[in-house]
C-alpha positions as CSV (number, residue, x, y, z in Angstrom):
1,X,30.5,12.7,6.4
2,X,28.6,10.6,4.0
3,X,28.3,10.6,0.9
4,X,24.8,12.0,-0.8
5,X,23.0,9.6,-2.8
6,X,22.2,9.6,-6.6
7,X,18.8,10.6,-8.1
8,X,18.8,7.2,-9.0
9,X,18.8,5.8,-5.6
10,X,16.3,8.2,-4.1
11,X,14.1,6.7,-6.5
12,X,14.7,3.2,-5.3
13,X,14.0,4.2,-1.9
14,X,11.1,5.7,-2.4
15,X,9.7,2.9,-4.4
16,X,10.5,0.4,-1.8
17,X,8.8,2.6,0.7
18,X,5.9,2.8,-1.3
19,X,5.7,-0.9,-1.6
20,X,6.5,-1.5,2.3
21,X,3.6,1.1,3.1
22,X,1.3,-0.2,0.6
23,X,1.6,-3.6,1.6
24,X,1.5,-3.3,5.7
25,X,0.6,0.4,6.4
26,X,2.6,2.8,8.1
27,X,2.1,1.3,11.9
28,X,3.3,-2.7,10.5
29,X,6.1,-1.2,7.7
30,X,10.2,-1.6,8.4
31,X,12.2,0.6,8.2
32,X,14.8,-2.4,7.8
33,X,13.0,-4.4,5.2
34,X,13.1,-0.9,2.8
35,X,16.8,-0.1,3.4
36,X,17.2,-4.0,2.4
37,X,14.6,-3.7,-0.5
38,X,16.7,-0.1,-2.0
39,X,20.4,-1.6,-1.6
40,X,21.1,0.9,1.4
41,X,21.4,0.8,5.1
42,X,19.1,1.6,7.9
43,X,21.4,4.7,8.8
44,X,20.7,6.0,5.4
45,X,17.3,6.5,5.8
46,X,17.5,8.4,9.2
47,X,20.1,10.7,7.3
48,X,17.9,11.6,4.9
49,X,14.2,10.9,6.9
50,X,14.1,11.8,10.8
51,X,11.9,9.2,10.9
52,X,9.3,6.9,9.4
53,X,6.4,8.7,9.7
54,X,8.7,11.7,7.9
55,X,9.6,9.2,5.5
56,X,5.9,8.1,5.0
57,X,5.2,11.5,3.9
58,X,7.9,11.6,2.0
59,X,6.5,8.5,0.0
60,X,3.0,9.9,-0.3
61,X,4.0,13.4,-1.6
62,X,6.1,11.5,-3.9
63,X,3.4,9.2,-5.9
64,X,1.2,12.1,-5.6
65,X,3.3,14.4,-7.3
66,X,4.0,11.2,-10.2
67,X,-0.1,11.1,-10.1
68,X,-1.0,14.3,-10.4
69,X,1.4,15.2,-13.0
70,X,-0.3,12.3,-14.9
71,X,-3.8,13.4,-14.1
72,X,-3.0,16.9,-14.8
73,X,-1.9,16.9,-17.9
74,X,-5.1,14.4,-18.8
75,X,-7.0,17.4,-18.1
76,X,-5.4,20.4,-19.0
77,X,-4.8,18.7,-22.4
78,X,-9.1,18.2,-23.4
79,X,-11.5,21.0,-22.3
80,X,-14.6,19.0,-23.6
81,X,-16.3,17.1,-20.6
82,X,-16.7,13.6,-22.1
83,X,-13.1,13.7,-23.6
84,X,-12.2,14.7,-20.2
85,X,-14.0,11.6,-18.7
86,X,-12.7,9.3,-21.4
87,X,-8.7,10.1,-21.2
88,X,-9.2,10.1,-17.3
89,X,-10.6,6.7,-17.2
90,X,-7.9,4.7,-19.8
91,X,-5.1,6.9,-18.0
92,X,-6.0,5.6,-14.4
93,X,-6.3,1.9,-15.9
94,X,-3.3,1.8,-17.6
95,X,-1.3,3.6,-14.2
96,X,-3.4,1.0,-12.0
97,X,-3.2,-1.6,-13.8
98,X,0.7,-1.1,-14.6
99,X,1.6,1.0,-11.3
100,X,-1.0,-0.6,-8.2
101,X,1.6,0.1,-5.5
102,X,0.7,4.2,-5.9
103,X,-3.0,2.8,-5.5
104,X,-2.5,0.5,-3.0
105,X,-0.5,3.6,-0.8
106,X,-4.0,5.1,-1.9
107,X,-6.4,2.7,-0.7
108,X,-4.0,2.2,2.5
109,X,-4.2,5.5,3.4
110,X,-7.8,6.3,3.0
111,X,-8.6,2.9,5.3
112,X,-7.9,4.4,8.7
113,X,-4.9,3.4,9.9
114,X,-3.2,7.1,8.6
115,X,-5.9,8.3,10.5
116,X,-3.7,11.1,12.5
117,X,-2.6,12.5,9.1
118,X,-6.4,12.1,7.4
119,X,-7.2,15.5,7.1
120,X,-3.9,17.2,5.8
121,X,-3.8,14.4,3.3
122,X,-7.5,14.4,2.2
123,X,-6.5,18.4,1.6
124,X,-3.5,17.5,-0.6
125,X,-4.6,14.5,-2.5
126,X,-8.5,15.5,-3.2
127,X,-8.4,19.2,-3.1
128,X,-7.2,20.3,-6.4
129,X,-9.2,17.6,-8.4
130,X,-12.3,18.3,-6.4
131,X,-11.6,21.8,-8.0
132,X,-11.3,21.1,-11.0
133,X,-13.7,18.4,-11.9
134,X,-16.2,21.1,-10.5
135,X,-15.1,23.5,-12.7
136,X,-15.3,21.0,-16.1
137,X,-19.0,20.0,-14.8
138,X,-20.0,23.4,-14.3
139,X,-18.5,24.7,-17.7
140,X,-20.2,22.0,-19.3
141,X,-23.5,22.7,-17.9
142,X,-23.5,26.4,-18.8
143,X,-22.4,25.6,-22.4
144,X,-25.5,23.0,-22.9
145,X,-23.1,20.0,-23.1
146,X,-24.3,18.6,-20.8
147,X,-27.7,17.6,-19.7
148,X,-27.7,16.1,-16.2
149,X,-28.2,19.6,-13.9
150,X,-26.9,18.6,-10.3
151,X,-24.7,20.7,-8.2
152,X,-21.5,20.6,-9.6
153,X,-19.6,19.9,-6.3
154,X,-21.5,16.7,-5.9
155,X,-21.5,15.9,-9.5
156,X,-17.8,15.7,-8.9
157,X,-17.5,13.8,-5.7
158,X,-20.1,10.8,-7.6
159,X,-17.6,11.4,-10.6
160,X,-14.2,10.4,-8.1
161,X,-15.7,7.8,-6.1
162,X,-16.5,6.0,-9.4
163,X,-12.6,6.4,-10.6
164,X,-11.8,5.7,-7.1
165,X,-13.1,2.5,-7.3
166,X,-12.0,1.8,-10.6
167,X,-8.2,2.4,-9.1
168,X,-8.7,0.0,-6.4
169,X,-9.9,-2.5,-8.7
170,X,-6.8,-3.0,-10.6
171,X,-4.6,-2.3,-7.9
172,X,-5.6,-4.1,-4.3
173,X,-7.0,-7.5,-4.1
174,X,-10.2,-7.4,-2.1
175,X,-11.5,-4.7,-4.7
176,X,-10.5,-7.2,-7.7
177,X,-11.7,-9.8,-6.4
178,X,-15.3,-7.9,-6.0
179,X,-14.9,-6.6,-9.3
180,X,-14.3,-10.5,-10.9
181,X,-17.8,-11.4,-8.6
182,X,-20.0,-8.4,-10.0
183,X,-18.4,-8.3,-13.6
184,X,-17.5,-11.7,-14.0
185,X,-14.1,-13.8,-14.0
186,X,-13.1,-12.7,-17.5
187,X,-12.8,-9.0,-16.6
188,X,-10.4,-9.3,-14.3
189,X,-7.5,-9.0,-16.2
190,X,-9.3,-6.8,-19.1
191,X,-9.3,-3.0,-18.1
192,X,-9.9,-1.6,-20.9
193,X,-13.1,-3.1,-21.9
194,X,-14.0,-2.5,-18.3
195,X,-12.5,1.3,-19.0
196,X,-15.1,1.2,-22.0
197,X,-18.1,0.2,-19.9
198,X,-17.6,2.9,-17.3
199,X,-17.2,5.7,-19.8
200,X,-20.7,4.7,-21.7
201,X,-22.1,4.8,-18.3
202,X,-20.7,7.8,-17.1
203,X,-21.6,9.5,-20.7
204,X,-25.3,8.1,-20.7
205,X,-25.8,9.0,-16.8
206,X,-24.8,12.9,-17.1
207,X,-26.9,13.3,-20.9
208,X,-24.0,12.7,-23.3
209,X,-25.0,9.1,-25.0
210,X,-21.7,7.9,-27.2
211,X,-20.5,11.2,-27.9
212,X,-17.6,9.8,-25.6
213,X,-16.7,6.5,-27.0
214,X,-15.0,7.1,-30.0
């Protein structure tokens, strides 16, 4: 019989897993080198995770559900699109920039190596925000707020891959180290003026100048 482990420790673990994944993928991670990172042993784990893919999951289900309750309430909370775009933006800066081990679990598994899970985790992590950010667009568009008139769905997928980028730029070195040779040295280390730059050219691209900015 052992004994069943706080709240407190779960949430070590599943940090350290996050950390182990996000630095060497799942096929490279340890189970070993997380039970040592969390305080607990190897045995723990398999009593709680059959195994570490299970445990994988586990971590990705977990900083998605910490994301999307962040993102969420970002948009639930402003129904106007370029208030939308703006909170979205300095809210995935700020958790990049403070949190990049959620990003770099991101960024690891949309490289390949997850490849056997791709499509049941492209369904959980992209689905509702494709939704959504469709939804916004379109409302927008109907209610003459918005002057750029492309199909919402793809209005939406240009609108991600921009914050998708703008994640892996504060979170996973390659794409910081690009963002330092396009942007220039100095930005590196200041998202919000590069949070500001984006949202002027996301407002000016889809026909809403500054209405964004301030």
């Amino acid at each position: 019989m052992y004994k069943k482990l706080e709240p407190e420790a779960l949430q070590r673990i599943m940090e350290a897993g996050i950390e182990e994944f996000a630095e060497c993928g799942l096929d490279r991670a340890a189970m070993s080198r997380i039970a040592k990172a969390s305080g607990v042993s190897v045995g723990v784990l398999y009593k709680y995770y059959k195994d570490k893919d299970d445990f994988f999951l586990a971590c990705v289900q977990y900083s998605l559900r910490l994301l999307e309750e962040t993102m969420g309430s970002v948009v639930r909370e402003e129904d106007d699109l370029l208030g939308c775009i703006r909170n979205l933006i300095h809210t995935l800066v700020k958790e990049a920039h403070e949190h990049p081990a959620y990003y770099k679990l991101y960024n690891e598994i949309t490289s390949g190596s997850c490849k056997k899970y791709a499509k049941e985790l492209a369904a959980q992590i992209e689905g509702s925000t494709a939704k959504i950010y469709a939804e916004i667009i379109e409302r927008a568009q109907k209610d003459g707020r918005m002057e750029f008139s492309g199909d919402p769905r793809m209005t939406a997928f240009f609108f991600d891959n921009l914050l998708m980028m703008l994640q892996f730029s504060f979170s996973c070195e390659y794409y910081r180290r690009r963002m330092g040779i396009f942007c220039g040295e100095e930005y590196m280390d200041q998202p919000e003026a590069i949070g500001e730059a984006l949202i002027q050219f996301v407002a000016t691209t889809l026909g809403g100048g500054n209405a964004c900015m301030h």
